[in-house]
C-alpha positions in Angstrom: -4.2 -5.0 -16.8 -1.3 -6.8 -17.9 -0.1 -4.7 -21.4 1.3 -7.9 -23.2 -1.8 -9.9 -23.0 -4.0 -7.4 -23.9 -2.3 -5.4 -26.3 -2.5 -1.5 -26.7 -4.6 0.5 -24.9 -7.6 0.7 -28.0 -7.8 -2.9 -27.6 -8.9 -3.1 -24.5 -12.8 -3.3 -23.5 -14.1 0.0 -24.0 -15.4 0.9 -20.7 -11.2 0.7 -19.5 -10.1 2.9 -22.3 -11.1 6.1 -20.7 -9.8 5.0 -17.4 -6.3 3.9 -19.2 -5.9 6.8 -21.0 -6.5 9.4 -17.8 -4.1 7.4 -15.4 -1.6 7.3 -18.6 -1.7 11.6 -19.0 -1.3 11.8 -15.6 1.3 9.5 -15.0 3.2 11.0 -18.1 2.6 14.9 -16.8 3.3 13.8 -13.2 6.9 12.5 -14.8 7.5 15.5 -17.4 7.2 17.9 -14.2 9.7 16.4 -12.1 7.3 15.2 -9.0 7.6 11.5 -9.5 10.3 11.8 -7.0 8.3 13.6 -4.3 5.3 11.5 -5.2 7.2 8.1 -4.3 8.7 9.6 -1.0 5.0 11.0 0.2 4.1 7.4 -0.9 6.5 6.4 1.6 5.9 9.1 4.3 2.6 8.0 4.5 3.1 4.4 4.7 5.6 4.6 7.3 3.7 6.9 9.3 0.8 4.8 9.1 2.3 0.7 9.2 3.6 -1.0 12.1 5.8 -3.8 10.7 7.4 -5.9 14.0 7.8 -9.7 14.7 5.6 -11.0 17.1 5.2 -14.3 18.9 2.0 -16.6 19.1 0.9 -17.3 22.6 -0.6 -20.5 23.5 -4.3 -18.7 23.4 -3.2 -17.7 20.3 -2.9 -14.5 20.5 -0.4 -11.9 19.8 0.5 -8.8 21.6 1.1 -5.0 19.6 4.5 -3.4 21.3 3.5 -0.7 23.6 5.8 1.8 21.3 3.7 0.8 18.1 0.2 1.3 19.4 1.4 4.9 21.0 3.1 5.6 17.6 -0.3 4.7 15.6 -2.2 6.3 18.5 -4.2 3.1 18.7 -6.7 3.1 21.4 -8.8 0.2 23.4 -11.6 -0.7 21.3 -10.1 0.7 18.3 -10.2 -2.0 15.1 -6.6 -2.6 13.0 -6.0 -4.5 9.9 -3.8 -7.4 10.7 -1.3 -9.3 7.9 0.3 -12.4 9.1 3.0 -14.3 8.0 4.8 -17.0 9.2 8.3 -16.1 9.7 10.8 -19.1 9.4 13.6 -19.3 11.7 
Protein backbone atom coordinates (compact mmCIF):
# COMPACT_ATOMS: atom_id res chain seq x y z
CA UNK A 1 0.00 0.00 0.00
CA UNK A 2 1.29 3.23 -0.91
CA UNK A 3 2.42 4.93 2.80
CA UNK A 4 1.64 8.61 1.61
CA UNK A 5 -1.90 8.04 0.69
CA UNK A 6 -2.68 6.07 3.41
CA UNK A 7 -0.97 7.41 6.21
CA UNK A 8 0.72 5.40 9.12
CA UNK A 9 0.34 1.93 9.59
CA UNK A 10 -2.89 2.36 12.48
CA UNK A 11 -4.68 4.06 9.77
CA UNK A 12 -4.91 1.56 7.60
CA UNK A 13 -8.03 -0.94 7.49
CA UNK A 14 -7.67 -3.20 10.33
CA UNK A 15 -7.54 -6.49 8.69
CA UNK A 16 -3.77 -4.99 6.93
CA UNK A 17 -2.46 -3.88 10.26
CA UNK A 18 -1.36 -7.20 11.49
CA UNK A 19 0.02 -8.08 8.08
CA UNK A 20 1.97 -4.49 8.05
CA UNK A 21 3.22 -4.79 11.23
CA UNK A 22 4.79 -8.62 10.78
CA UNK A 23 6.47 -7.76 7.31
CA UNK A 24 7.76 -4.39 9.09
CA UNK A 25 9.53 -6.53 12.30
CA UNK A 26 10.90 -8.69 9.89
CA UNK A 27 12.09 -6.40 7.48
CA UNK A 28 13.63 -4.34 10.33
CA UNK A 29 15.37 -7.64 12.13
CA UNK A 30 16.30 -9.04 8.70
CA UNK A 31 18.25 -5.39 8.34
CA UNK A 32 19.60 -5.03 12.14
CA UNK A 33 21.27 -8.68 11.56
CA UNK A 34 23.17 -7.91 8.61
CA UNK A 35 21.37 -10.48 5.97
CA UNK A 36 19.68 -7.85 3.75
CA UNK A 37 22.72 -8.35 1.68
CA UNK A 38 22.54 -12.11 1.34
CA UNK A 39 18.82 -11.85 1.04
CA UNK A 40 18.99 -9.60 -2.22
CA UNK A 41 21.76 -11.82 -3.85
CA UNK A 42 19.64 -15.35 -3.09
CA UNK A 43 16.89 -13.06 -4.58
CA UNK A 44 19.02 -12.85 -7.52
CA UNK A 45 20.54 -16.44 -7.50
CA UNK A 46 17.19 -17.64 -7.80
CA UNK A 47 15.99 -15.52 -10.42
CA UNK A 48 18.80 -16.03 -12.61
CA UNK A 49 18.81 -19.60 -12.20
CA UNK A 50 15.28 -19.76 -12.88
CA UNK A 51 14.61 -16.76 -15.95
CA UNK A 52 15.59 -16.96 -19.47
CA UNK A 53 15.80 -13.41 -20.71
CA UNK A 54 16.87 -13.58 -24.81
CA UNK A 55 15.61 -11.66 -27.93
CA UNK A 56 13.72 -13.69 -30.14
CA UNK A 57 12.17 -13.21 -33.57
CA UNK A 58 8.37 -13.62 -34.71
CA UNK A 59 8.02 -16.08 -37.51
CA UNK A 60 5.47 -15.63 -40.08
CA UNK A 61 3.20 -18.50 -38.10
CA UNK A 62 3.82 -16.48 -35.38
CA UNK A 63 5.74 -18.22 -33.38
CA UNK A 64 8.86 -17.94 -31.61
CA UNK A 65 11.60 -20.38 -30.96
CA UNK A 66 13.40 -20.94 -27.11
CA UNK A 67 17.45 -21.19 -27.88
CA UNK A 68 18.53 -24.71 -27.55
CA UNK A 69 21.08 -23.49 -24.59
CA UNK A 70 18.04 -21.84 -22.62
CA UNK A 71 15.67 -24.79 -22.62
CA UNK A 72 18.78 -27.23 -21.56
CA UNK A 73 19.74 -24.53 -18.90
CA UNK A 74 15.91 -24.52 -17.49
CA UNK A 75 15.83 -28.20 -18.13
CA UNK A 76 12.66 -27.62 -20.12
CA UNK A 77 11.19 -30.68 -21.59
CA UNK A 78 8.57 -31.37 -24.61
CA UNK A 79 5.24 -30.98 -23.21
CA UNK A 80 6.46 -29.06 -20.36
CA UNK A 81 4.25 -25.47 -19.83
CA UNK A 82 6.48 -22.01 -19.39
CA UNK A 83 5.33 -18.58 -18.55
CA UNK A 84 5.96 -16.32 -21.44
CA UNK A 85 6.49 -12.18 -21.19
CA UNK A 86 6.51 -10.35 -24.40
CA UNK A 87 7.65 -7.14 -25.38
CA UNK A 88 8.14 -5.53 -28.33
CA UNK A 89 11.65 -4.63 -28.72
CA UNK A 90 12.25 -1.44 -30.99
CA UNK A 91 15.07 -1.34 -33.24
Amino acid sequence: MNYAKNGPMDEQPAELQPISRALSAWFTKTISEGKFPLLIRETIQFYLRHVAVFKARVLDNNRITIPKEEVDILGIRPGNYVAVILTKVEK
